[in-house]
C-alpha positions as CSV (number, residue, x, y, z in Angstrom):
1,X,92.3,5.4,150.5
2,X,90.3,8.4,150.6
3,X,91.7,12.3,149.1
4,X,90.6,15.7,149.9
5,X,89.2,16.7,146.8
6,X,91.5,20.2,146.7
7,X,94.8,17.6,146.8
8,X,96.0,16.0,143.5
9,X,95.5,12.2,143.6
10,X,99.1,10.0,143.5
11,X,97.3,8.2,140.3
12,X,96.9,11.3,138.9
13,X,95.0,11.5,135.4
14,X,91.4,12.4,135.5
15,X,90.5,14.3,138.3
16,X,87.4,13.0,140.0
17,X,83.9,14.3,140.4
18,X,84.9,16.0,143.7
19,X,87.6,17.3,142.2
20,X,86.3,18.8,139.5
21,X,83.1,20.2,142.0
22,X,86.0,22.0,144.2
23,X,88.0,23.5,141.5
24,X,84.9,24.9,140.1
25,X,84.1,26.4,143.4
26,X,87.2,28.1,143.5
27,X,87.1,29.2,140.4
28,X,83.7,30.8,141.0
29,X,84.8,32.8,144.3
30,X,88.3,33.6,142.5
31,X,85.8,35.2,139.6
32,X,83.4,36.9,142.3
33,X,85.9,38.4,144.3
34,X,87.3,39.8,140.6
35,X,83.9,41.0,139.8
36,X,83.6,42.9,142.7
37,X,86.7,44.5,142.6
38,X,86.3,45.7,138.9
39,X,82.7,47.1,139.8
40,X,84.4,49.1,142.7
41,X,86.6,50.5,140.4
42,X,84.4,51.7,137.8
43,X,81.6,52.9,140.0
44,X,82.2,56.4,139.4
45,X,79.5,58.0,141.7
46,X,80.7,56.1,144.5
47,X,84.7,57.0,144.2
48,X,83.3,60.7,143.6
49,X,81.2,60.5,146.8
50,X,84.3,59.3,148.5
51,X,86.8,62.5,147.3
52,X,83.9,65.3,148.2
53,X,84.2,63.5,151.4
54,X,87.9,63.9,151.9
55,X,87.8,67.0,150.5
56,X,85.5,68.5,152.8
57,X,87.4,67.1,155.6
58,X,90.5,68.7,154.1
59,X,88.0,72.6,154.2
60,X,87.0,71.7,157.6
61,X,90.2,70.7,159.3
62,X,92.5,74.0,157.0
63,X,89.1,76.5,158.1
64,X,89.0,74.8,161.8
65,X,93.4,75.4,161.8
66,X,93.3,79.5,160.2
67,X,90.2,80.6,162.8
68,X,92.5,79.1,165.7
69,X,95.0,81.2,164.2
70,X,93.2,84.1,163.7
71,X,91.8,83.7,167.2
72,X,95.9,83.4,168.7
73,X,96.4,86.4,166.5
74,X,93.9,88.9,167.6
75,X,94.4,91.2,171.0
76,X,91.9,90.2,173.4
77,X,90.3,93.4,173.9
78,X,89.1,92.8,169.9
79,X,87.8,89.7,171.0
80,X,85.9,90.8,173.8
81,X,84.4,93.7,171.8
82,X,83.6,91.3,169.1
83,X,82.3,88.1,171.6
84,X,79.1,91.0,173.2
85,X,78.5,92.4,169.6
86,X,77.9,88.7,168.6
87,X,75.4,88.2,171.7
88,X,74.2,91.5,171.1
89,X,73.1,90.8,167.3
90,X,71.7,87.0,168.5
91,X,69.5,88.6,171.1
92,X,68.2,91.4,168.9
93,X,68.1,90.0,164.8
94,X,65.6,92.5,164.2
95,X,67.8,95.2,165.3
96,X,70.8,93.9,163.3
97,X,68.2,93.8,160.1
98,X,67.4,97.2,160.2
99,X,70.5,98.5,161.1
100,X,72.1,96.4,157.8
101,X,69.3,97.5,155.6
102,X,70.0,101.2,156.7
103,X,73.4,100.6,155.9
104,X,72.5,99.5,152.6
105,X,70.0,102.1,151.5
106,X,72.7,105.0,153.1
107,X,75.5,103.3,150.3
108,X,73.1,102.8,147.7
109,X,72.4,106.5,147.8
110,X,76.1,108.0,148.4
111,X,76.7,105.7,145.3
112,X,74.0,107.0,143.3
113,X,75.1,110.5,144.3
114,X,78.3,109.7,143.2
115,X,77.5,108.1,139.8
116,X,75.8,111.6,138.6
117,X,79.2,114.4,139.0
């Protein structure tokens, strides 16, 4: 009369060999599967890695939701103006550069101007 050595033995009293071999394999995943678990929890740079991810879903998805709002909310004559000054300023940068930098040396003046009454 043979047992599985993870059943208990009618005559029990001393387990046998086998017995004692199996329950000490359990034991051992039981113990690694615990390990693993606590080491999850305390890796820190892991769980952080995980939040900046949902968090920057979160930014992407509200950003994504306000510009289709925006977009809904604005006439479509603004759009149109603001869709060919767009293509405008990606076909000519180096138009857009000096026209910003004049921009910015004609405040930077009127402000200096101002700064001296």
């Amino acid at each position: 009369m043979t047992h599985e050595p993870d059943e208990p033995r009618p005559d029990a009293g001393t387990p046998t060999p086998d017995e004692l071999r199996a329950q000490v394999e359990r034991t051992r995943d039981e113990l690694g599967r615990t390990i693993e678990a606590l080491a999850g929890k305390a890796d820190v740079k892991a769980q952080a890695k995980e939040k900046t991810a949902q968090v920057a879903d979160l930014i992407h998805e509200k950003a994504t939701h306000t510009a289709h709002l925006v977009k809904d909310a604005t006439p479509e004559p603004v759009l149109d103006t603001a869709g060919r000054a767009a293509t405008v300023a990606r076909a000519n940068p180096k138009v857009l550069l000096v026209a910003g930098c004049a921009a910015l040396v004609v405040f930077l003046l009127v402000r200096r101007g101002c700064g001296h009454r």
